[in-house]
Structure formats: structure tokens, C-alpha cells
BAZA-937124 format. One line per 3 residues: number of its first residue (from 1); their letters; for each residue x, z, y of C-alpha. Coordinates in nm, 2 decimals. Example, Ala and Ser with C-alpha at 12.3 -4.5 7.8 and 13.67 -1.06 7.14 Angstrom:
1) AS) 1.23:0.78:-0.45  1.37:0.71:-0.11
END
This chain:
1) XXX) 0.00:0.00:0.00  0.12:-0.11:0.34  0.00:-0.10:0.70
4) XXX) -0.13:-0.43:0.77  -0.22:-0.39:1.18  -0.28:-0.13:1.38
7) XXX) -0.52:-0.10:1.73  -0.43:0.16:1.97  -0.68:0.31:2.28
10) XXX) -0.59:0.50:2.56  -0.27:0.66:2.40  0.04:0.69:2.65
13) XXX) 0.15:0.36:2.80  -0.15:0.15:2.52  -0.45:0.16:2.72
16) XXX) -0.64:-0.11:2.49  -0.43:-0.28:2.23  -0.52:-0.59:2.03
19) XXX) -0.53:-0.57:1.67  -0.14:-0.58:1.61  -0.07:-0.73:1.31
22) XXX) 0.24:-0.61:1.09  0.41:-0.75:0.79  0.66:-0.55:0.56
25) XXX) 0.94:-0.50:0.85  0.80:-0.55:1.19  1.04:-0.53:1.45
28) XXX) 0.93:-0.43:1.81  1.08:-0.55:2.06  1.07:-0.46:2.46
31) XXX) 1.26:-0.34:2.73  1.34:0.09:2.77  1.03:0.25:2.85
34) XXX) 0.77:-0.04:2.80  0.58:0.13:2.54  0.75:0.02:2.21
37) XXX) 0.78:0.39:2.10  0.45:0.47:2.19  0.32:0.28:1.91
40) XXX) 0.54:0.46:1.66  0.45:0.80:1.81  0.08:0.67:1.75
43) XXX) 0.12:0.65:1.39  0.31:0.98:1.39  -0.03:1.15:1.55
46) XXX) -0.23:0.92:1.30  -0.07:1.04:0.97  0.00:1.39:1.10
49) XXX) -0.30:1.47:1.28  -0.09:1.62:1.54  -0.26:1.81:1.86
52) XXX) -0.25:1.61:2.16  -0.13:1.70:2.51  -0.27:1.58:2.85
55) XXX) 0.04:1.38:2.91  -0.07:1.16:2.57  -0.32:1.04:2.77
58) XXX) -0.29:0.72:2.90  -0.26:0.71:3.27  -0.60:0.68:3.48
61) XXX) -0.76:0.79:3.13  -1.04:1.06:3.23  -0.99:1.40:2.99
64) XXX) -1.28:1.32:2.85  -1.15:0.97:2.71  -1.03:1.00:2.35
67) XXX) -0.74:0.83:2.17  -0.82:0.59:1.95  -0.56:0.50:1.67
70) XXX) -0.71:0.24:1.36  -0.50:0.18:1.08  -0.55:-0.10:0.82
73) XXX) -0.35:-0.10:0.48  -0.34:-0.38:0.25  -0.18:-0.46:-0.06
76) XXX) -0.34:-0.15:-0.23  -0.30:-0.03:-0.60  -0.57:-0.18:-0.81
79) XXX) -0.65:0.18:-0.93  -0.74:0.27:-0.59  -0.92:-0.07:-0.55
82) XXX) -1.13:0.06:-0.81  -1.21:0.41:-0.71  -1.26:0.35:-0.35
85) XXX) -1.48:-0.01:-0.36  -1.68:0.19:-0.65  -1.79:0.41:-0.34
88) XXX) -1.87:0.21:-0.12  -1.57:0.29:0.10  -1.34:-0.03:0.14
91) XXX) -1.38:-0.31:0.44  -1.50:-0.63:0.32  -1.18:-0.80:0.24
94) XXX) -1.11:-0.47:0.04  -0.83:-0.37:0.27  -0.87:0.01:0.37
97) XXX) -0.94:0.05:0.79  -0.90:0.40:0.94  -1.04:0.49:1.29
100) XXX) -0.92:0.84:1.38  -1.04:1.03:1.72  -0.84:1.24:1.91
103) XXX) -1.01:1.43:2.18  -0.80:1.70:2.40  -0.85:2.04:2.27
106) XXX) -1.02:1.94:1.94  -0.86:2.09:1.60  -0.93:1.79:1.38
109) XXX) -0.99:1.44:1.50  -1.30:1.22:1.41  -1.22:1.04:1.10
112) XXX) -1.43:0.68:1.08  -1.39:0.43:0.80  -1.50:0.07:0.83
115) XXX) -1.66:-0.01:0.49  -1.85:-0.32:0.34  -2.20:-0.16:0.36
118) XXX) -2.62:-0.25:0.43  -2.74:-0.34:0.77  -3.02:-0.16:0.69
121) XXX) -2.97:0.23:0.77  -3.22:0.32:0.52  -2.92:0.22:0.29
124) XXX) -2.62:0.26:0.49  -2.40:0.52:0.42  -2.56:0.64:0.07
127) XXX) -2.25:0.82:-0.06  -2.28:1.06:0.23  -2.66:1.11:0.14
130) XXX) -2.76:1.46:-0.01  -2.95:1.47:-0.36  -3.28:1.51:-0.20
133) XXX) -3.20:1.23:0.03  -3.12:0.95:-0.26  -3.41:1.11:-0.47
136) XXX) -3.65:1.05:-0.12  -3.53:0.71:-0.11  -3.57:0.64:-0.51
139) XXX) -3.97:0.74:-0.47  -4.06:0.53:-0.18  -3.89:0.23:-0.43
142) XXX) -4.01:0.33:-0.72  -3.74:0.35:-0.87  -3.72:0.52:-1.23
145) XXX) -3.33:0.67:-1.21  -3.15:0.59:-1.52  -2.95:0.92:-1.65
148) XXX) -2.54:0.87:-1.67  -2.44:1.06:-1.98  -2.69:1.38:-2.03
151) XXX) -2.76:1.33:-1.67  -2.86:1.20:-1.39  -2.58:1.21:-1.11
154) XXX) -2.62:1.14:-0.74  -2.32:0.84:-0.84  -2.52:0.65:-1.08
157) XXX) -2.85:0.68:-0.82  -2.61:0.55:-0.55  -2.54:0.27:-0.80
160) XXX) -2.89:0.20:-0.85  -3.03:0.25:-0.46  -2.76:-0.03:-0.42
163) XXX) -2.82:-0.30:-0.68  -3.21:-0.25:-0.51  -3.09:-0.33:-0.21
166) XXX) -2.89:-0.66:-0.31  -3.20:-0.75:-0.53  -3.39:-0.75:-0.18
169) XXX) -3.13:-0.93:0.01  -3.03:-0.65:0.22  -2.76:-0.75:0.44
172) XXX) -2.43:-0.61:0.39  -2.11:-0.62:0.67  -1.85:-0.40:0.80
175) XXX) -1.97:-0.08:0.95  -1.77:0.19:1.10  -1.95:0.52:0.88
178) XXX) -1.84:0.89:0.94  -1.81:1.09:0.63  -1.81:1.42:0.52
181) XXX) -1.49:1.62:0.46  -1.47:1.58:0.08  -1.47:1.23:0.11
184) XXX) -1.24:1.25:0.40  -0.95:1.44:0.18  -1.01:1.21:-0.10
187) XXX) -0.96:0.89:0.11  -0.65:1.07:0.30  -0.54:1.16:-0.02
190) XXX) -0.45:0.77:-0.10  -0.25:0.70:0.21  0.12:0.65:0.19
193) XXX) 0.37:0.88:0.28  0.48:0.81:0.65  0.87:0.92:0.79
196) XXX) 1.01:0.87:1.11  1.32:0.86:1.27  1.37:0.94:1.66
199) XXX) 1.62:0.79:1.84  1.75:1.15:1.88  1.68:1.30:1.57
202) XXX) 1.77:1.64:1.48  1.86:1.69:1.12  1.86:2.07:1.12
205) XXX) 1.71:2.25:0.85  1.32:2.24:0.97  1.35:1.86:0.96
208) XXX) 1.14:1.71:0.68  1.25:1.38:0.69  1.56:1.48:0.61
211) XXX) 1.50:1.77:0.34  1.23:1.67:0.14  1.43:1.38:-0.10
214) XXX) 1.66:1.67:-0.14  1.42:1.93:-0.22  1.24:1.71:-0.45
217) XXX) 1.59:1.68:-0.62  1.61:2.03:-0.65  1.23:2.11:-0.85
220) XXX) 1.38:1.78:-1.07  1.65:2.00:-1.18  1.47:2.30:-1.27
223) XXX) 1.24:2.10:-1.42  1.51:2.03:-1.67  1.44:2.37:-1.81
226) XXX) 1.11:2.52:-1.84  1.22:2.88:-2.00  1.43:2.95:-1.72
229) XXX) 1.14:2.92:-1.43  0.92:3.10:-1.70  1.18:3.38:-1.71
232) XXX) 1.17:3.41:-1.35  0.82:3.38:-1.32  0.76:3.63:-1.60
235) XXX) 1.00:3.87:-1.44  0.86:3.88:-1.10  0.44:3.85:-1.18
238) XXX) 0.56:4.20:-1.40  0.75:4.35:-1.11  0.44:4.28:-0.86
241) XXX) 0.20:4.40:-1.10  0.34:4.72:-1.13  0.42:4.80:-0.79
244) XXX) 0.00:4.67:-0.71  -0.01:4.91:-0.99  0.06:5.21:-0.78
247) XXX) -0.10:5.09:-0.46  -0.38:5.05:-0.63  -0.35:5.40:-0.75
250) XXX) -0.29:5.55:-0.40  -0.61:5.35:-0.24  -0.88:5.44:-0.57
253) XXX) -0.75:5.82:-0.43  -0.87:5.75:-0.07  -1.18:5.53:-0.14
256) XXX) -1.42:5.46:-0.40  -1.51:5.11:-0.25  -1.22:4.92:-0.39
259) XXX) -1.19:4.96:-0.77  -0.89:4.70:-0.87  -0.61:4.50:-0.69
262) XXX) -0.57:4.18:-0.86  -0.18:4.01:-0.74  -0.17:3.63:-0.74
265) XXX) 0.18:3.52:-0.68  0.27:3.14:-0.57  0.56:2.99:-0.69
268) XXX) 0.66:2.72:-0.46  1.02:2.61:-0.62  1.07:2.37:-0.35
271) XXX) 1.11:2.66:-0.15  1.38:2.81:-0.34  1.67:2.73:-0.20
274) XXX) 1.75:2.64:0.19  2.00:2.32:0.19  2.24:2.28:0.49
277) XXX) 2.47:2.07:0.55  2.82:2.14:0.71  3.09:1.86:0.83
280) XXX) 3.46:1.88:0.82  3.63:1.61:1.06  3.96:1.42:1.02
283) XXX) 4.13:1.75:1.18  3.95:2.00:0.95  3.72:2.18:1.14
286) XXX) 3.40:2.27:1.02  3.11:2.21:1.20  2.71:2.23:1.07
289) XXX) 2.55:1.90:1.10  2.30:1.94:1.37  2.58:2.02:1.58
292) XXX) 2.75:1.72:1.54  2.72:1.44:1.83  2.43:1.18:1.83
295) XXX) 2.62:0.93:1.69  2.77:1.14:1.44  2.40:1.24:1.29
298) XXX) 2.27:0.87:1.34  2.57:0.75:1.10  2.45:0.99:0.82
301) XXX) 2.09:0.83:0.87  2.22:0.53:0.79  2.42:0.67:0.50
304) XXX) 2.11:0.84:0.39  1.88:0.51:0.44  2.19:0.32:0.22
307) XXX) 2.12:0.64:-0.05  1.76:0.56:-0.03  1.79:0.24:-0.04
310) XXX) 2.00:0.19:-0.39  1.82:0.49:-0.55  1.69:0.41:-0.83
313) XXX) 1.30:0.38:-0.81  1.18:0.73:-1.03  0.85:0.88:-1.00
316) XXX) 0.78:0.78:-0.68  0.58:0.51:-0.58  0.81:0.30:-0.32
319) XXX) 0.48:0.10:-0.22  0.35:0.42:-0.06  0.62:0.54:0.16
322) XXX) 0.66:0.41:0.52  0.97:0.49:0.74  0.91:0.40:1.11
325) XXX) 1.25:0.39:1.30  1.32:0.42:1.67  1.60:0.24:1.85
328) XXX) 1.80:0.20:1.52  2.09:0.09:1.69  2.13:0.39:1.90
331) XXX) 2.49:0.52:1.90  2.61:0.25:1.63  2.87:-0.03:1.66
334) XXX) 2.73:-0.36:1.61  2.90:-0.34:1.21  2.68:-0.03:1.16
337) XXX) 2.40:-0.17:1.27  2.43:-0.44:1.04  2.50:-0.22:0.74
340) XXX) 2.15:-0.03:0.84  1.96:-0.38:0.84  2.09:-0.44:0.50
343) XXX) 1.97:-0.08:0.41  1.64:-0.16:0.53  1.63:-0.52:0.36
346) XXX) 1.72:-0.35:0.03  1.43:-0.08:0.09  1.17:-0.36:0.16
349) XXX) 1.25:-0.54:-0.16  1.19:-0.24:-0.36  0.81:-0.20:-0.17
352) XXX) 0.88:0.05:0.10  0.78:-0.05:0.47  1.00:-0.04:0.75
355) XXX) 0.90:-0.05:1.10  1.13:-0.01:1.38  1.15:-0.07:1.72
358) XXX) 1.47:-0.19:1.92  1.58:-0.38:2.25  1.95:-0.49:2.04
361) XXX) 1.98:-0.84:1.95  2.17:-0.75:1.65  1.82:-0.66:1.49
364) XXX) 1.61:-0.90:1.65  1.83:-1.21:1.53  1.80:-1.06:1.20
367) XXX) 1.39:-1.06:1.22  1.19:-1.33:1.09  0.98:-1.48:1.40
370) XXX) 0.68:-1.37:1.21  0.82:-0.99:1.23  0.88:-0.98:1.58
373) XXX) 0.63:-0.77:1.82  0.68:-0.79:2.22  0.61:-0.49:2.41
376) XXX) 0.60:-0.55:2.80  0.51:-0.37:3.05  0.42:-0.51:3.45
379) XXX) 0.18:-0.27:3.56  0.09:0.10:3.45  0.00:-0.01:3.06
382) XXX) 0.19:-0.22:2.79  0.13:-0.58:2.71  0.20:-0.66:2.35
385) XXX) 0.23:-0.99:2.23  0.32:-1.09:1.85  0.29:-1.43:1.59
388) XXX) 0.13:-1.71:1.62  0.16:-1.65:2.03  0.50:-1.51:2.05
391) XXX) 0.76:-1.71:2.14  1.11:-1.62:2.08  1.18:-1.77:2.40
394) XXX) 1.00:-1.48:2.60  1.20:-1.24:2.36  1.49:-1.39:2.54
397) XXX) 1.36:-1.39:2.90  1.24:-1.00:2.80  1.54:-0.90:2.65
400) XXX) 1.81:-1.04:2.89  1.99:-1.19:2.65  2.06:-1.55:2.84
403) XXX) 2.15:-1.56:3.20  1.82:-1.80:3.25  1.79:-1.83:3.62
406) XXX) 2.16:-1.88:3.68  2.12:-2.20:3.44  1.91:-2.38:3.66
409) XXX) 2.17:-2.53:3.87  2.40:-2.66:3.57  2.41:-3.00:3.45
412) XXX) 2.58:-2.85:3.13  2.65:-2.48:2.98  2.90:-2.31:2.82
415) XXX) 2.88:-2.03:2.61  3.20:-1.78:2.51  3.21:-1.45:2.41
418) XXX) 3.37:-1.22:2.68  3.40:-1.21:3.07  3.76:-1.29:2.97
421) XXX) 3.74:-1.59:2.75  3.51:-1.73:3.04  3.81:-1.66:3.28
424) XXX) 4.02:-1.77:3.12  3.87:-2.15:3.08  3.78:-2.20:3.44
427) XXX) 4.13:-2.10:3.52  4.24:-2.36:3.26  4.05:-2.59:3.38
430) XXX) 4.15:-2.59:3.70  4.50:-2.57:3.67  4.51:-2.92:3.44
433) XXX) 4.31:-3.05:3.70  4.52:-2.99:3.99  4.83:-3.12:3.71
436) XXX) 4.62:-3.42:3.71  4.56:-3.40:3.36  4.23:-3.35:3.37
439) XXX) 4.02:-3.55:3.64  3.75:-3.27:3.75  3.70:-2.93:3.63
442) XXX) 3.37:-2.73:3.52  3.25:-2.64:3.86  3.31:-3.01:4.02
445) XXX) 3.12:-3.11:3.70  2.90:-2.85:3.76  2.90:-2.68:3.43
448) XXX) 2.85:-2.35:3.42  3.00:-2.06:3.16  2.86:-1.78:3.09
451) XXX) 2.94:-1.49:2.85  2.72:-1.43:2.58  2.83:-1.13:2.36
454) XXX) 2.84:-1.16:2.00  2.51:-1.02:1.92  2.33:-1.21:2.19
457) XXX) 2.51:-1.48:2.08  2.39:-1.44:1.75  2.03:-1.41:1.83
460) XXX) 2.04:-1.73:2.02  2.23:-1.94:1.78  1.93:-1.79:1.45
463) XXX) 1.63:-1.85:1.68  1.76:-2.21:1.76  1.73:-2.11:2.16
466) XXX) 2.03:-2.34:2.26  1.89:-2.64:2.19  1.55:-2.53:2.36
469) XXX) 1.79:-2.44:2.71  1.69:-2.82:2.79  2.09:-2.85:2.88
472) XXX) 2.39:-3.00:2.65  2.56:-2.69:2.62  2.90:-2.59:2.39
475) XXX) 3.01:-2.24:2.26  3.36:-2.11:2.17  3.44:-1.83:1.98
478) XXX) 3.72:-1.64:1.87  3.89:-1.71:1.51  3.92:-1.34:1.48
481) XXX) 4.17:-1.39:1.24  4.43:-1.15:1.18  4.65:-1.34:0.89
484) XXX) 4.72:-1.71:0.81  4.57:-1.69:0.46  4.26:-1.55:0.65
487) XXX) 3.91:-1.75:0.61  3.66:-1.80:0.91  3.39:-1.52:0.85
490) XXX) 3.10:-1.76:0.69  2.84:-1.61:1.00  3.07:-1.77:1.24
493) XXX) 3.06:-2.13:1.03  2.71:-2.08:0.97  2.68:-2.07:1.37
496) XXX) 2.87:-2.39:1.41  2.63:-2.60:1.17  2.32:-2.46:1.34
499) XXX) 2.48:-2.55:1.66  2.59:-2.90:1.59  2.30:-2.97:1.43
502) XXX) 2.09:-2.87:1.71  2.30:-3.11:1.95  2.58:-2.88:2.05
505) XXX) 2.92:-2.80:2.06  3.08:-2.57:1.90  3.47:-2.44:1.88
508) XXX) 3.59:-2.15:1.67  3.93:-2.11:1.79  4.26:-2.15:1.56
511) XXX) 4.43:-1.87:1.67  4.26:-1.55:1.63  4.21:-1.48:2.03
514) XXX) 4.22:-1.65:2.40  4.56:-1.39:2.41  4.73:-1.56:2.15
517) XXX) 4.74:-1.85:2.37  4.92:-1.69:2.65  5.28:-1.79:2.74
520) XXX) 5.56:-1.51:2.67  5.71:-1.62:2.96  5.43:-1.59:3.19
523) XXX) 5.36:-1.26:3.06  5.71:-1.15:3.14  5.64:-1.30:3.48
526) XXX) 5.33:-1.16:3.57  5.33:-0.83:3.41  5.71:-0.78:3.35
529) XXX) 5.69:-0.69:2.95  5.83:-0.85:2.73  5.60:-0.93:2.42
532) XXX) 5.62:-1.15:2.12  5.30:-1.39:2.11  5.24:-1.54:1.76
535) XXX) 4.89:-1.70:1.65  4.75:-1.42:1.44  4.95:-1.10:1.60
538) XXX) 4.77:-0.84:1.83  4.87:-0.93:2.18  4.66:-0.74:2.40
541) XXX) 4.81:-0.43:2.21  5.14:-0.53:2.28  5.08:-0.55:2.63
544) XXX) 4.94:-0.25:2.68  4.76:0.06:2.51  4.48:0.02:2.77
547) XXX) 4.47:-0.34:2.77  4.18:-0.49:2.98  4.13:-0.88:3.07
550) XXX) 4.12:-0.77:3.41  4.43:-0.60:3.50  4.68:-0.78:3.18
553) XXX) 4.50:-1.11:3.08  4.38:-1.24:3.48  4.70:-1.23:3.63
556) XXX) 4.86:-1.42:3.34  4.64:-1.69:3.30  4.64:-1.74:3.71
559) XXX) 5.04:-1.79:3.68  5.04:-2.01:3.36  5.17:-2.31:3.45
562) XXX) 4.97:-2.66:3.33  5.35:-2.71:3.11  5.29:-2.39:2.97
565) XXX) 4.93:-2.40:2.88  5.00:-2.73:2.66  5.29:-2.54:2.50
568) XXX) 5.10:-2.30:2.36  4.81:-2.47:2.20  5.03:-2.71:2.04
571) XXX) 4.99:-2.77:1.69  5.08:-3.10:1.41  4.78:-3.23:1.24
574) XXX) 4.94:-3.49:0.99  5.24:-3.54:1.15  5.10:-3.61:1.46
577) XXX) 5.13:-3.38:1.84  4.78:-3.20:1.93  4.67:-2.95:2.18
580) XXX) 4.41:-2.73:2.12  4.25:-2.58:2.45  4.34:-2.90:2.64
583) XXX) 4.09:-3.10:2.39  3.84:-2.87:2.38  3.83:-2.85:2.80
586) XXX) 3.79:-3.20:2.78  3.52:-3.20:2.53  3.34:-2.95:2.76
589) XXX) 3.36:-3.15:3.08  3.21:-3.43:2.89  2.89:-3.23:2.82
592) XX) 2.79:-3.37:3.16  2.89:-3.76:3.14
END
């Protein structure tokens, strides 16, 4: 059982959502503070029944207004299929669709259920009728109840009341119905487990999210042997008994009202033992978990996602469990954040759900179109906008991730990874050109570069958005290389085919960075160090501990001569004298012929 969609009223920045539709990973997607979290916080108050606070109110909302949260799960068990269509208590396309109602001050919300059921209200709603109800309603149809067993049972005069009403083509649609608390528990009792991750969560002791696959690890092992609980249990139901023994004793002395105490111990074994967890650093000191930085504790979630995510399915039912995820790529390096979407690909092919929310490229890239949700926000309440009427082109515009307004201007467009990289071309450029080696340089040609990190780059080059810029464009990237015998990483080859074959250029550098192509000489010049400059060696770490493309690379590349640039992107491709940066600047400018 998943969440299939979920609708949202007049809860925080979601005044009145549409019907938001989710599939087994939906990503959401937004700017900070548009409302992206609000719709994880609503499922939080949905499956918890927490109490709400004025400020949970949407703003402008009168007190009086309740919060709305509806909830529709698909995919469910056949078993439940059975049990809950057999009572009258699933939609029409047997999907199960909660409403709960959240009113300020109220202990319990309203709990609604839209169910496949008769126009007529005569009919509606039979399995919340009483006995005398359904026995009323069997007389003025003369209806002869038929007995179920030795019996007859308000379930097979249901049954009967509504083959009657189908015989006399009683009308049947959805219908939001209230129902009584039994029926209540026994729906809620079929809804999948939900978990969720803050962007700052606390993983102290009290935090369930965190505990319970442990505790349930713990009853598993004293499960493993039965006499040694029923020791335990034996000892201490004989050591309560005899001290209610003597209570009981004392109070039969004082009163003549009470004759016996009768002890009734609870065993909760989960309870047993309290797990903690303590850290020891690289320098040995020990320090409890919860104390540990943000980023510290968000690296363990992903480490205990990844443990999750490749343990083995047991007991539990994976297709029940949800985990809803807040800014996942808080606090991590790009790498980490890829390791966590593998985690989460690895949990949704074993049946769990994953929904997250995030403003990083890294994980919208990695969604499907179809997964992607767009929070915005332009007034005082959210916008949200998902498949078929997303485009991924207003994920871009929302998201920052291309400089669109600056491109306007630009015949052509370049795309490279760093501030430095794009430096370091337009210096290039210009310094062939007033070598004469080069007729015009990007700005006479007017192509512009831009810098377009790595994960925005990414996202761009997945979603096809280059191609959609309505510019030629060209990227270059880094080899990132650190040996000869080194291979290209296959994401960075996979970008080059994807670009190409959307009409672009693209140039993954031979030497594993733009430093690599800086003269020696110049570097001695400009900086006075002397440092060795080979094709795969580290060279911004040989300039300096605090190396920065500011204060080492600029004033380098300004002094390089035209001579010098051509020196060092030389290279022999079958016998014959090429030079690397000096075809690919010339391949650039032509982007605009």
C-alpha cells in the first residue's frame, strides 16, 4: 500500500491544494520557505494525529477554519481488498481515501472516508446502522433475513439490505461517510507505517524513527528463547503477587469494602533495554551522537537508510512503510548525496515509499519527470504544480539552476564548471586574439560563458534543457583524472552523448584540470613559486595550501603569453602536432557562424 495523492486545506503555507498526485518517489521541489515541507509536516499531522497550533493555520484562515488533510492509498493488499470492499468501505476504483479534520482545540480529528456507496440515504452508510436500524429497514422491504451460521448477524442483513438495493437500481457513487470509532481503528489499523526525517533531526534516544528498527531487533532476540522471558516473567508476576499480598493485607485491616487486589503486570520487552549510541572521532574522543554536528547525524541517516535499504525483507511488510525525507541533501557533499539516492532507489525496489522534498539539483536530475512536484510561492499561499503540467523548464527557472535572463543577449552559450574555468577561456580567448591567432574572441562573437556547477550541470544535461535554451551552446568539463591509466567517469561520457545528440558541443578535457594547463614559467612569473606542472598531477596544491582561482590561477592565466598557451596543450595524435584549448576556442567561436 502506497500514498497515491494527497489534497491539503488551509494548513500553513496550502491554503487549497489540488489533488497532488504521487508515484513511489516523489520528489518536491521549490525554493526555501515556499511550502515544500508543509506538505510533509501534513502527512506527519495526518498519520499521527498530532494537536494543532494556531500558527498551523494557514494565514488569513479564521480559527474556526479547520485543516483538511485527504489521503488516497493504492496498490493495497488483496487481503485488505477483501475485508474493506466486503464493508462497504473502499472508493469506487477500490483505492482507500481518507479525509481527516483538524479543528483547534479538538482532541481527535474528524475522520471521513469516501466509499463506493447508494445515493439513496435510506441505504447509505448501512454498516454504521444499529440492529434495530437494519431490522427497520428489512420490514418496510419485506425482506425475510436469511441467518449466517446459527444466526442472524447485522453483516449478513447488510449484505442482504444491499443486493435489494442493486435489484432496484439504486444508484451507487463516492460519498464521503463518517463512521463510528470501531470502524475507525479497524480502517486506521491497515494504514502503512509512516517515518520522517527533518532536515535537522535529532537522533537522541526519544527519537522513534531512529529506535524502533533497533528495538524490534532486540524483542527478535529474546524471541530466540522463550524460557528465559518466561523465567523473568515468572519471577517477577511472583515477587508482585506477594508484595500485593501484604498490601492487600494491611487495606482488608482498614476497610471491609475492598476484599482482594488482583496485580496485572505488562511486559513490554521492547522496553527493556534503552539503546544509545556514542561516537569516537579520528582523534579518539567520545562523544554521544546527538551531540555530534548536523552533518555528522545526517551521514548516519544515510548510513542507516543504506542498512535499511539492503536488509533483508523479514517479517515486515516493506509495501507498508513510508519514509518522508526533508532536504535530504542537507549538510552532504554532492557524493553523499548520491550514495542516499541509491539508498532510496534500492528501498523503492523492495516496496517501501519514499518522499522527499529538496531545492538540490543532484536529486532533482535524478527524478523521473513524472516524480517531480513544484512548490512556488508569489503571494501569501503555495502554488503547486506537478505531471502532465509541469515542465522541467520551470523547475529550472524555480530552481536557479541556469542564468536565463543573462542568456538573452547571446548568439551562443558556453557552459563550464567553475568561475575559474570560465576565466580562464575568455582570458584565452583574448590573448590568441590579440596574437592574431584567432580572428574574434567570445565577447566580439557575443558568446556568453557561464558557470554551471556540476550538479546543475547534471540536471540540465538529464532533463535535455540545453537543447531547449533555443541557443547552440557547448560545455567543457574537467577530465578529473588523476592517473594516465585513468578512465573518464561513464556519467561524464554519458553527458557528452546526450549533448551531442541534442545538437551541442561537448569537451571533456585531456588533462585532468584547467591548472594542468598553466605554464611553469608563468607561474614562477606571476606568483614566484616554483612548481612542477604535469597533465594528471595536483597543481593547485602545489601552488598553494589555500589555493583559490582568484588569487593563484587569475594572475597566471592574465600573464600567459599566446606562445605559452600553445605550449601547453600540445599533444601528438598519430604522429602529427595538436593543441588542445586552442581547437576547442575555435570550435566555441564557431557556435555563432
Amino acid at each position: 500500500m502506497r500514498i497515491s495523492a494527497i489534497r491539503i486545506k488551509n494548513f500553513r503555507a496550502l491554503r487549497d491544494t489540488p489533488i497532488i498526485e504521487f508515484t513511489e518517489m516523489p520528489v518536491i521541489v521549490g525554493k526555501n520557505d515556499t511550502g515544500k515541507s508543509s506538505i510533509l509536516y501534513a502527512l506527519a499531522v495526518f498519520f499521527e494525529e498530532r494537536t494543532l497550533s494556531p500558527s498551523d493555520l494557514t494565514r488569513g484562515a479564521n480559527k474556526d477554519e479547520p485543516v483538511e488533510i485527504e489521503v488516497h492509498f493504492t496498490e493495497l493488499p488483496e487481503n485488505i481488498i477483501q475485508t474493506l470492499s466486503g464493508k462497504r468501505l473502499l472508493a469506487c476504483d477500490n483505492n482507500l481515501i481518507i479525509k481527516k479534520i483538524f479543528k483547534l482545540g479538538a482532541r481527535q480529528p474528524d475522520f471521513l472516508l469516501l466509499v463506493k456507496d447508494f445515493v439513496d440515504l435510506e441505504f447509505q452508510n448501512l454498516q454504521s446502522k444499529k440492529e434495530r436500524e437494519l431490522n427497520d429497514l428489512g420490514k418496510k422491504y419485506n425482506l425475510a433475513f436469511i441467518k449466517a451460521g446459527r444466526s442472524i448477524t447485522n453483516e449478513s442483513k447488510i449484505v442482504e439490505l444491499a443486493n435489494y438495493a442493486r435489484s432496484k437500481g439504486v444508484t451507487e457513487a463516492d460519498i464521503w461517510e463518517s463512521l463510528d470509532r470501531d470502524t475507525i481503528n479497524e480502517v486506521a489499523s491497515f494504514l502503512p507505517r509512516f517515518t520522517m526525517f527533518p532536515s535537522s533531526m535529532n537522533l537522541s534516544i526519544d527519537q522513534a524513527q531512529f529506535q524502533n528498527p533497533f528495538l524490534e531487533m532486540i524483542v527478535n532476540a529474546i524471541e530466540i528463547d522463550q524460557t528465559i522471558k518466561d523465567t523473568v516473567q515468572g519471577k517477577v508476576t511472583t515477587a508482585i503477587a506477594e508484595a500485593i499480598g501484604k498490601i492487600e493485607e494491611n487495606l482488608i485491616q482498614q476497610t471491609d469494602t475492598i476484599r482482594k487486589l488482583v496485580p496485572k503486570p505488562t511486559f513490554q520487552w521492547k522496553k527493556l533495554v534503552n539503546l544509545d549510541i556514542e561516537t569516537e572521532d579520528q582523534f579518539g574522543a567520545c562523544v554521544p551522537l546527538e551531540n555530534r554536528g548536523l552533518g555528522v547525524q545526517r551521514l548516519v541517516m544515510v548510513a542507516f537508510l543504506k542498512y535499511i535499504a539492503e536488509k533483508p525483507i523479514q517479517a515486515a511488510n516493506p509495501s507498508n512503510m513510508i519514509f518522508a525525507i526533508e532536504e535530504p541533501e542537507t549538510f552532504l557533499h554532492p557524493s553523499a548525496q548520491r550514495d542516499l539516492i541509491e539508498s532510496f532507489r534500492e528501498l523503492r525496489s523492495k516496496g517501501y515509499q519514499i518522499i522527499m522534498t529538496s531545492h538540490s539539483p543532484v536529486f532533482a536530475a535524478e527524478a523521473h519527470e513524472e516524480d517531480l512536484i513544484l512548490v512556488t510561492r508569489q503571494t501569501e499561499n503555495a502554488s503547486i504544480i506537478h505531471h502532465p503540467q509541469l515542465q522541467v523548464e520551470q523547475v529550472v527557472d524555480e530552481l536557479g539552476i541556469l542564468p536565463r535572463d543573462q542568456l538573452v543577449s547571446f548568439n551562443a552559450v558556453v557552459f563550464v564548471e567553475g568561475p575559474g574555468d570560465q576565466f580562464f577561456f575568455e582570458t584565452v580567448a583574448k590573448t590568441l586574439k590579440q596574437a592574431g591567432r584567432i580572428s574574434a574572441d567570445f565577447a566580439e562573437k557575443k558568446i556568453g560563458l557561464f558557470t554551471v556547477g556540476g550538479n546543475n550541470l547534471e540536471f540540465c544535461v538529464e532533463k535535455h534543457m540545453l537543447k531547449k535554451l533555443n541557443r547552440k551552446f557547448g560545455v567543457v568539463v574537467d577530465s578529473d583524472k588523476k592517473n594516465p591509466s585513468d578512465q573518464i567517469k561513464k556519467k561524464k561520457t554519458d553527458w557528452k552523448s546526450k549533448c551531442e545528440a541534442d545538437g551541442g558541443k561537448f569537451f571533456i578535457l585531456r588533462k585532468r584540470e584547467i591548472e594542468n594547463y598553466m605554464h611553469p614559467a608563468t607561474i614562477h612569473r606571476a606568483l614566484n613559486r616554483p612548481v612542477t606542472v604535469q597533465e594528471f598531477n595536483d597543481v593547485g596544491r602545489q601552488i598553494s595550501s589555500d589555493y583559490s582561482w582568484e588569487k593563484h590561477l587569475k594572475p597566471v592565466v592574465e600573464a600567459m603569453t599566446a606562445d605559452e598557451i600553445l605550449e601547453m596543450d600540445k599533444y601528438m595524435k598519430d604522429s602529427v602536432e595538436c593543441h588542445e584549448i586552442f581547437d576547442i576556442v575555435k570550435e566555441l567561436l564557431g557556435l555563432s557562424d
